[in-house]
C-alpha positions as CSV (number, residue, x, y, z in Angstrom):
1,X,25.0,-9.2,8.4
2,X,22.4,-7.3,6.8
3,X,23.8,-4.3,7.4
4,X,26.5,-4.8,5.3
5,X,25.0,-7.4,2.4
6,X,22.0,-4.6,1.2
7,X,24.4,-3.2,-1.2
8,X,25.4,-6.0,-2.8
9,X,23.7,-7.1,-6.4
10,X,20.9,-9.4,-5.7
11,X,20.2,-12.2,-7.9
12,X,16.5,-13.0,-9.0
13,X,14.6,-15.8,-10.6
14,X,12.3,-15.1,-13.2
15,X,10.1,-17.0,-15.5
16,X,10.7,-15.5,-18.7
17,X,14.9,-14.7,-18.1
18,X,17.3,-17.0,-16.8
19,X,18.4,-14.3,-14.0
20,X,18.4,-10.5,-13.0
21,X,20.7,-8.4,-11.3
22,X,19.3,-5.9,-9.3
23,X,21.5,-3.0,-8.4
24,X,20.5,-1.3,-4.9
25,X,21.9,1.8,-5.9
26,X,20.0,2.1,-9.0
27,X,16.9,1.5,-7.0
28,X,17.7,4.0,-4.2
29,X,17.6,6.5,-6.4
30,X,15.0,5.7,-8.6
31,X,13.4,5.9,-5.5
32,X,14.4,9.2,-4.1
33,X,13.9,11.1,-7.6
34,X,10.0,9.4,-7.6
35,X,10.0,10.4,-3.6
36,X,11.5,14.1,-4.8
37,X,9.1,15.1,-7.1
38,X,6.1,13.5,-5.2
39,X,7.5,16.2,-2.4
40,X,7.5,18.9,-4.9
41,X,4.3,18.9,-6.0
42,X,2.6,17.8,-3.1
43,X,4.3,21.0,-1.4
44,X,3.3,23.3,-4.2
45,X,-0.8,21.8,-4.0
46,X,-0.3,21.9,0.3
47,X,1.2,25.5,0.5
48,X,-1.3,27.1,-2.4
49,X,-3.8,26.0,0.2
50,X,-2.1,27.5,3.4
51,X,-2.6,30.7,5.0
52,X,-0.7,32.9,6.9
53,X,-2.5,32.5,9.8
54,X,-2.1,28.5,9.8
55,X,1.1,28.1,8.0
56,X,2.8,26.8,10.4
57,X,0.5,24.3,11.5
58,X,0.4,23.3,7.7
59,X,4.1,23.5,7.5
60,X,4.7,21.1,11.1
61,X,2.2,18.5,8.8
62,X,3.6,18.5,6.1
63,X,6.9,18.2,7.6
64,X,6.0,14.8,9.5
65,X,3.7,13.7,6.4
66,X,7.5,13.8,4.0
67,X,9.0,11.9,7.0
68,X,6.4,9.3,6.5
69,X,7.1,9.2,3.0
70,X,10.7,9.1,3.6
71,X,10.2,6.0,5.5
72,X,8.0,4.3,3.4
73,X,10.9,4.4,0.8
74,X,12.9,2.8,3.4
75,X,11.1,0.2,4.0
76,X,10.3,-0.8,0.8
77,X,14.1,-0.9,-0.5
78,X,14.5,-2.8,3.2
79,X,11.6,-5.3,2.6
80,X,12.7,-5.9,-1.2
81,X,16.4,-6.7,-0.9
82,X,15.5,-8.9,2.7
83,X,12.9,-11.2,1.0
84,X,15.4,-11.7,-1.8
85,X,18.0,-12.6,0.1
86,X,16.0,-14.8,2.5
87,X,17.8,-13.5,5.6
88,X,16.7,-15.8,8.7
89,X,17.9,-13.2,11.8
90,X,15.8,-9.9,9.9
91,X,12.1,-10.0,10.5
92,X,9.7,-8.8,7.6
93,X,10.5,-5.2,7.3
94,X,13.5,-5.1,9.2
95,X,11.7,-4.5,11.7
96,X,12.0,-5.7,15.8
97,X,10.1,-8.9,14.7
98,X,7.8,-8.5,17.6
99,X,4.0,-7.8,17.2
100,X,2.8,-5.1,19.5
101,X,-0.5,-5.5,21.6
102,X,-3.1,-3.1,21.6
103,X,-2.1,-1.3,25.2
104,X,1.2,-0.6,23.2
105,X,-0.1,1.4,20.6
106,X,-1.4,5.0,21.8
107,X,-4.7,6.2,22.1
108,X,-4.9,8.7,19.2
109,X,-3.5,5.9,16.8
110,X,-6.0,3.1,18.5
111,X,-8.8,5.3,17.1
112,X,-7.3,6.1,13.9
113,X,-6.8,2.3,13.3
114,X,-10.8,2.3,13.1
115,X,-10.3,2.9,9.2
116,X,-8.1,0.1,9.1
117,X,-8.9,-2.5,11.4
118,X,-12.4,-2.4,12.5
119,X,-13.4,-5.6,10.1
120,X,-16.6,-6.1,12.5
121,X,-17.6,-2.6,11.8
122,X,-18.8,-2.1,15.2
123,X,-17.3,1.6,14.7
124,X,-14.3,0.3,17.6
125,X,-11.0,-1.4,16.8
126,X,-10.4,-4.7,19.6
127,X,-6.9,-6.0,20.6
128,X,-8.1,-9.0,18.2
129,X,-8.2,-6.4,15.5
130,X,-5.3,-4.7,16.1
131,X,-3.3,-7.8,16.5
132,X,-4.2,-8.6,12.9
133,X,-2.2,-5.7,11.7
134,X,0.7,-7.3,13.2
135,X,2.4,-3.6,13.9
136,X,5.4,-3.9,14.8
137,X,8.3,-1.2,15.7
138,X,10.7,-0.6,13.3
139,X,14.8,-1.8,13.7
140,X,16.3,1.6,14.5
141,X,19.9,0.9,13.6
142,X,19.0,-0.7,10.2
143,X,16.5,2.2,9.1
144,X,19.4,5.0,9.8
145,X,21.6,3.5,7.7
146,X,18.9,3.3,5.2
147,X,17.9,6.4,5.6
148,X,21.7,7.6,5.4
149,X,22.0,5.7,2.2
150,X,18.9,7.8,1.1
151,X,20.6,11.1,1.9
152,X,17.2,11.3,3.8
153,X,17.3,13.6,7.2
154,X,14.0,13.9,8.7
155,X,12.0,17.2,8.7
156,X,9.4,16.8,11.3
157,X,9.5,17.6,14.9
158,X,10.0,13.7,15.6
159,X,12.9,11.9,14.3
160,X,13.0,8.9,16.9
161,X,12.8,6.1,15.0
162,X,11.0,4.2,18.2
163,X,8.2,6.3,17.9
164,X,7.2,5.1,14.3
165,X,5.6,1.3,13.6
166,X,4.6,-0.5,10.5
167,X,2.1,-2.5,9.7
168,X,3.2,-6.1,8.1
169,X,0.4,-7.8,7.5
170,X,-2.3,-7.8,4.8
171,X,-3.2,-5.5,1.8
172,X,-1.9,-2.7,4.6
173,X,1.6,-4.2,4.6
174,X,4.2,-2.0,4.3
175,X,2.6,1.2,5.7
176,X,4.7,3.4,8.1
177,X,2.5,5.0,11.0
178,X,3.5,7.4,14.1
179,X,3.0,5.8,17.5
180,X,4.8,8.9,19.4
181,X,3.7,11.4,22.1
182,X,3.6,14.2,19.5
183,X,0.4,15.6,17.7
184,X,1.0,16.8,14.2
185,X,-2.8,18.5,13.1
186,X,-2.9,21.0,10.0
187,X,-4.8,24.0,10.0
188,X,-8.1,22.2,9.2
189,X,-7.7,20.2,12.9
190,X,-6.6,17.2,11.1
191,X,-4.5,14.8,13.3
192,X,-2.5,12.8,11.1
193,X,-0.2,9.2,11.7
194,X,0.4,8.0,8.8
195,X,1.0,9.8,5.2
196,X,-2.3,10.0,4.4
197,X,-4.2,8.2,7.7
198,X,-5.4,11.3,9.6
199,X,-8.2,11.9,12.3
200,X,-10.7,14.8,12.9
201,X,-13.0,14.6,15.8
202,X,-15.1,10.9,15.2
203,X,-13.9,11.3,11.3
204,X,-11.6,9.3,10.1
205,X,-10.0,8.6,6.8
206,X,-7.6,7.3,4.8
């Protein structure tokens, strides 16, 4: 089960040494000092900005965009010690292992995907396009125990893991976006899904 095998030492194969034994709690928090002080000053840069006025708005953001973060470490660790290990039952990811079609991923997302997806650049973003992405949902069980192994508890408004995808397929691979009913816009109207994937009006960027 991979539930229980991620924290046991992996062996590697490398070209220059005969092996290397990776220890998943050295990496986990490698991984949560890099994601603490990547919170820390992005906080200090995001709040110098705020005002009282929109603080919360900026706060609710900012909230959802550590979330995202948090995840992203997740599925890294998840994705590293998987491959390695060549399970056959765990999709890439750990994800659900099936790819979602473009009338399951919401509207606001669909048109944020633009940045992403539209290789045509017809402005638009087709099933075809979407589909290429391979998005998939994530494996809820195996991300909270991750995510317990972390010490990670989510911030945002949003913590159901069902309402967060990731996309697993080409130089995108690997990046966490919100697929939920929620809309999380700072005080410049900036609707984000994704850490730094965020839409405002027929703007979008990454």
């Amino acid at each position: 089960m991979l539930l229980k095998d991620l924290s046991v030492p992996i062996q590697l194969s490398n070209l220059n040494m005969s092996s290397i034994r990776i220890n998943p709690k050295l990496v986990r928090r490698t991984v949560l000092l890099l994601l603490c002080v990547t919170i820390f000053l992005t906080a200090i840069a995001w709040f110098n900005k705020t005002s009282d006025s929109s603080n919360y708005k900026d706060m609710s953001t900012a909230n959802f965009r550590f979330d995202i973060n948090k995840l992203t470490a997740a599925a890294r660790i998840i994705e590293s010690l998987r491959a390695d290990r060549g399970y056959p039952d765990i999709p890439v990811y750990g994800t659900e292992g099936k790819v979602l079609g473009g009338n399951e991923i919401n509207e606001g997302l669909r048109k944020a995907l633009v940045k992403l997806a539209d290789s045509d650049n017809d402005g638009m973003v087709s099933d075809t396009e979407i589909s290429g992405l391979e998005i998939m949902h994530l494996k809820p069980e195996l991300y909270t125990k991750e995510l317990r192994e972390l010490k990670f508890n989510f911030s945002s408004n949003d913590a159901n893991l069902n309402n967060y995808v990731i996309i697993t397929h080409g130089k995108q691979a690997g990046t966490v976006l919100y697929n939920g009913p929620l809309r999380f816009t700072d005080s410049k109207g900036r609707r984000f899904f994704g850490l730094e994937l965020f839409m405002e009006g027929t703007v979008i960027k990454k």
